[in-house]
C-alpha positions, 0 to 999 in steps of 0.5 A: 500500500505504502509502495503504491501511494509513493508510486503515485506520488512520483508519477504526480510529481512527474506530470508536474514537472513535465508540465511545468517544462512544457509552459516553460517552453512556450512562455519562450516560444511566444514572447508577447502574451497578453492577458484581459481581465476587467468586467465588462468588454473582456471578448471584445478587447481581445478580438480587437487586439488580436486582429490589430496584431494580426493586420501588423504581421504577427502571428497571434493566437486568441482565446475568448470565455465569454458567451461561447468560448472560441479559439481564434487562430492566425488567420482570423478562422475560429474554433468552438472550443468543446468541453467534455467536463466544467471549465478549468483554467488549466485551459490557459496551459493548452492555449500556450501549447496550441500557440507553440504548435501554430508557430504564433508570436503573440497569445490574447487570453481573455481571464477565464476565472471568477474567484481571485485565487483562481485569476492569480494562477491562472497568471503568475502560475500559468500565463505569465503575461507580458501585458495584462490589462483591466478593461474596466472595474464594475460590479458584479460577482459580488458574492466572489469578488466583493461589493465595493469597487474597490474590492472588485479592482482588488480581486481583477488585480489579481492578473496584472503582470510582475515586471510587465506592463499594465494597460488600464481601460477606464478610471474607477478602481484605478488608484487599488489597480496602480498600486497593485500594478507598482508592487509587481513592478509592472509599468502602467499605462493609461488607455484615457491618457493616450493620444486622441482616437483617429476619426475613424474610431469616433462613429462608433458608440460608447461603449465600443469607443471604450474598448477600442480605446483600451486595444489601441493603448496595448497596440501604441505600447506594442509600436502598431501605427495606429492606421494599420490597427484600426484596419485590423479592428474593423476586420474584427469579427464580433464576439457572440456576446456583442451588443446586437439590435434588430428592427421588429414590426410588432402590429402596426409599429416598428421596434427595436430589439436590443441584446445587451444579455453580456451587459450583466451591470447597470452601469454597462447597460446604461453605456450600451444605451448610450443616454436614450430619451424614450421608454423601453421595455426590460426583459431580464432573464435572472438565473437563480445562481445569479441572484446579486445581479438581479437585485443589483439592476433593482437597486440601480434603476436602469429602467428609469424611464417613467413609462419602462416596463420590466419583464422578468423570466427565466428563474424565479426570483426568490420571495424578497428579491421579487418583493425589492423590485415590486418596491423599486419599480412598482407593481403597475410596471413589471410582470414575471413571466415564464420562459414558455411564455415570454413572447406573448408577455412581450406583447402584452408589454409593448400593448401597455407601453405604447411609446416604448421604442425598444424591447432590451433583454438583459441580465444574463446570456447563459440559457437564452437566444434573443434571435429565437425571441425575435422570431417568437415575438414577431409570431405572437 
């Protein structure tokens, strides 16, 4: 027995040892290795990057968890990436060894870990990034990463890189990230301190203005002439959790439909919304393993029109989370409404609400399909 335990041990201590090489070697193989962690924009910011480093001639491999986790490869083709057990950040190790094996010099890893001990090594242990950057601190994860803003740049600080380079996208949390970033000796670069954004970058809206402002801050660092990565950013495909709106004939009106379900924080919703003037009606789909963000959205009021309806669906909220946004919103504008169900609730959302404009799903992405809503709410 004693002699099997000790086999097993070496075998252990082998494998680790082995794999410890295996990283080794391509922390070397690959000398630029970007990791992008922060709340909001995190697919995103690695698609841009990654395609601004492609269009300047460098080999890159990518690797986006948001909504659909996919590998994107050298050439701009991507990858679904299958799972045959729950995720594990020991996928970082396997993107490091498909870069080696794809002849790429650069890696753009979106932080796939939620818990801070996980996203520290995730980095130190694993990554190693030469550039780490923080697309934004916001709430959310409030039961893993904390409630204050800045517990939560505390926790995403857990991925800024020893020694390398720290890119900042936006200001709140800044002053926690910037002495993270001075212990590990890592230099600090400021995405709103940069030069202004080319013209071409200015018709976008808000929140994309944002992330390509954070891409542009590592493609300047990386001395990628700006045009050339703004060419790569347009060629950009979209990540599965992009914002996305349709037009919708419901009656004898037209709507929109917007799809902002990775927006899982007021403050990005309302980025998304970009200071819009007329009602809307909120379909949030709440997810029982979620429950801070559905009280979170009840106390920040992002439906604060006076005309806004809610429609809640998905899991049923729990008694006093139900009775918080009965309280905040009131009765008379929001219904809960089952998933089987959510179509002719929608209508019957829009007949009450005559001058809402658009129909926003928001909340959480996992589990619903706005374009098959389209297709329900149109058939209705």
């Amino acid at each position: 027995m004693i002699w099997a335990a000790a086999g097993l041990l070496a075998g252990l201590l082998g494998l680790g040892a082995i794999e410890r090489r295996l990283r080794d070697q391509a922390h070397g193989a690959v000398p630029i290795r970007i990791h992008v962690n922060g709340t909001r924009g995190k697919s995103s910011v690695t698609r841009l990057i990654a395609a601004a480093l492609r269009e300047s001639g460098v080999p890159t491999l990518a690797k986006t968890t948001g909504t659909e986790a996919r590998l994107i490869l050298p050439d701009g083709g991507e990858e679904s990436i299958l799972r045959r057990s729950p995720p594990s950040i020991r996928e970082q190790l396997w993107v490091l060894r498909r870069a080696t094996r794809a002849g790429a010099q650069a890696v753009v890893v979106e932080c796939m870990a939620i818990d801070p001990a996980l996203q520290r090594v995730s980095e130190h242990d694993m990554l190693r990034s030469t550039i780490g950057v923080i697309t934004n601190v916001r709430h959310d994860h409030g039961d893993v990463m904390g409630t204050t803003i800045e517990e939560v740049a505390i926790a995403l600080g857990a991925t800024l890189p020893r020694g390398g380079i720290a890119v900042l996208g936006d200001r709140p949390g800044v002053a926690v990230l910037e002495r993270i970033a001075s212990e590990a000796g890592a230099h600090v670069v400021r995405a709103w301190d940069q030069a202004p954004m080319p013209a071409a970058v200015i018709e976008h809206r808000a929140w994309m203005r944002e992330n390509i402002a954070t891409a542009l801050a590592v493609t300047r660092h990386l001395g990628i002439d700006d045009e050339v990565a703004v060419r790569g950013m347009r060629l950009a495909r979209p990540d599965p959790g992009a914002a996305t709106t349709w037009p919708m004939r419901i009656g004898d009106r037209d709507v929109r439909l917007i799809d902002a379900t990775a927006a899982n924080d007021p403050e990005s919703l309302a980025t998304i919304l970009d200071g819009r003037t007329t009602a809307h009606v909120f379909v949030f789909h709440h997810r029982a393993d979620r429950p801070f963000r559905l009280r979170q959205f009840a106390d920040a009021l992002p439906w604060h029109h006076p005309d806004d309806t809610v429609v809640l669906t998905g899991d049923r909220p729990d008694y006093l989370t139900r009775r918080r946004i009965r309280r905040t919103i009131g009765q008379r504008r929001s219904m809960t409404v089952s998933s089987r169900r959510l179509a002719g609730g929608i209508r019957r959302a829009l007949d009450e609400s005559p001058l809402a404009s658009a129909v926003v799903c928001c909340g959480n992405a996992r589990g619903f399909s706005a374009d098959r809503l389209r297709g329900s709410i149109q058939e209705a």
